[in-house]
C-alpha positions as CSV (number, residue, x, y, z in Angstrom):
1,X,-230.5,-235.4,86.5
2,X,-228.8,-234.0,83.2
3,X,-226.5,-231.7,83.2
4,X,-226.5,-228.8,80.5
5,X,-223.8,-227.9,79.0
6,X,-223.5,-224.4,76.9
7,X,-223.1,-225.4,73.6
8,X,-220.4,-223.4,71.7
9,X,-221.6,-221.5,68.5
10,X,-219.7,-223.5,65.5
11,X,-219.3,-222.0,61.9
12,X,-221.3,-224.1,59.9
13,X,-218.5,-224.4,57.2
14,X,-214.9,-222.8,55.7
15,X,-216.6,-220.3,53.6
16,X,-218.3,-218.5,56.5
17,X,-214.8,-218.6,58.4
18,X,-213.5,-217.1,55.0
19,X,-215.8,-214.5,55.3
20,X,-215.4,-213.9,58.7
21,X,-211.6,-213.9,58.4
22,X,-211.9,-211.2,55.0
23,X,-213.6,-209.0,57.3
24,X,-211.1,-209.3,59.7
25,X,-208.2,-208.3,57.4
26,X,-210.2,-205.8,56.1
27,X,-210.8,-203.9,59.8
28,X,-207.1,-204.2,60.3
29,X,-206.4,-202.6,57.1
30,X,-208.8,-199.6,57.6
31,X,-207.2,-199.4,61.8
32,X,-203.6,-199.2,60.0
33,X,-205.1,-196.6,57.6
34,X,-207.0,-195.0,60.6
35,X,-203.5,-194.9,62.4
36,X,-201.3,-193.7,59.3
37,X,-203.8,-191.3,58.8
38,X,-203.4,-189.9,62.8
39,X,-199.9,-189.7,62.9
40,X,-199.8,-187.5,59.8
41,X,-202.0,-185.2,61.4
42,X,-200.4,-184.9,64.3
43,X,-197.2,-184.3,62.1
44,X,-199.4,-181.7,60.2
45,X,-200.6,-180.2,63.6
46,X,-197.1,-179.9,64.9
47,X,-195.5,-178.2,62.1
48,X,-198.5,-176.1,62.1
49,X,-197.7,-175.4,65.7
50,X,-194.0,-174.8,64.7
51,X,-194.9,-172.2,62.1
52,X,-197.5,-170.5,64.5
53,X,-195.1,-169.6,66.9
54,X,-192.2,-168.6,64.3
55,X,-195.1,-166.4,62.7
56,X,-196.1,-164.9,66.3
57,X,-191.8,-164.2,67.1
58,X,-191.9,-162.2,63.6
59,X,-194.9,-160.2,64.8
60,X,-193.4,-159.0,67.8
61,X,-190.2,-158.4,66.1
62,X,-192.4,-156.4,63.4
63,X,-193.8,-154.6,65.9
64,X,-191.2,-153.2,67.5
65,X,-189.3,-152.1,64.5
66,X,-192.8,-150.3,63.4
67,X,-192.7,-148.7,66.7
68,X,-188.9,-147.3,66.4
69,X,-189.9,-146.5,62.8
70,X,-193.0,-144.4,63.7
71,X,-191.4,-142.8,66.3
72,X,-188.3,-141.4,63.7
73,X,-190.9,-140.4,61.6
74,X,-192.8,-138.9,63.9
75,X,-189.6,-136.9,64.7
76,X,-188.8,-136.1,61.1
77,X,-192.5,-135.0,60.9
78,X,-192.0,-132.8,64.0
79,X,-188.6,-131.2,62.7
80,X,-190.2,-130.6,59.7
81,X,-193.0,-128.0,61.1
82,X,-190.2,-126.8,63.6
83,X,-188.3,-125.4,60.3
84,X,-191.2,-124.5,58.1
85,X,-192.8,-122.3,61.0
86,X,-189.4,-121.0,61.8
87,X,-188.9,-120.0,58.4
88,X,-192.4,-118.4,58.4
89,X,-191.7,-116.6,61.3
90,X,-188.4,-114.9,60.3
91,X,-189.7,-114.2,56.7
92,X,-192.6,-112.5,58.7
93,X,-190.1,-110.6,60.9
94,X,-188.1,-109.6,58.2
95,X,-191.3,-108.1,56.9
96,X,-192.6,-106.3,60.3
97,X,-189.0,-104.6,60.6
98,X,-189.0,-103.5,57.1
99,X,-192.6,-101.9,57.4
100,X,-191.7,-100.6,60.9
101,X,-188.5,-99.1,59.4
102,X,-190.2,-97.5,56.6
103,X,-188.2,-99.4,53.5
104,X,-191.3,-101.1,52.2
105,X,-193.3,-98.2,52.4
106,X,-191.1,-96.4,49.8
107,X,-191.3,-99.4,46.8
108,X,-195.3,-98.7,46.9
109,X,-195.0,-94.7,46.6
């Protein structure tokens, strides 16, 4: 009996293991581009992350100021209407003590 033996594929001649070897270099070259091109995006990604959370600390920080800033104005607003009705109120005091004592009552005669 014979025995059989798996033949091994052979290149046929130096240009097809040119070609094969081109194509070799020129995977490797696109994986090194491939990689390059990962590792600036995950630099991109990071400093993106970076900038994220410096932009979320001055939100909070803005918003907090806002809220001591509202809160004098709202105070500045209330004092405001304090003195104008205040001043409204005397001037119409003034006015009801003058009528009630008669003094007005004499300019219009």
């Amino acid at each position: 009996m014979r025995e059989i033996r798996p033949r091994s594929h052979t290149i046929g001649n130096d240009s097809d293991v040119k070609h094969l070897q081109k194509q070799v270099e020129i995977t490797v070259d696109i994986m090194h581009k491939n990689i390059q091109l990962g590792l600036i995006r995950a630099e991109n990604l990071d400093d993106l992350e970076r900038r994220s959370c410096e932009m979320e600390e001055k939100a909070k920080h803005f918003a907090q100021i806002s809220r001591g800033v509202r809160q004098t104005y709202w105070w500045e607003n209330a004092k405001t209407w304090i003195i104008a009705i205040s001043v409204v109120m005397i001037i119409i005091g003034i006015i009801m003590i003058l009528i009630i004592f008669g003094i007005i009552n004499k300019f219009f005669d």
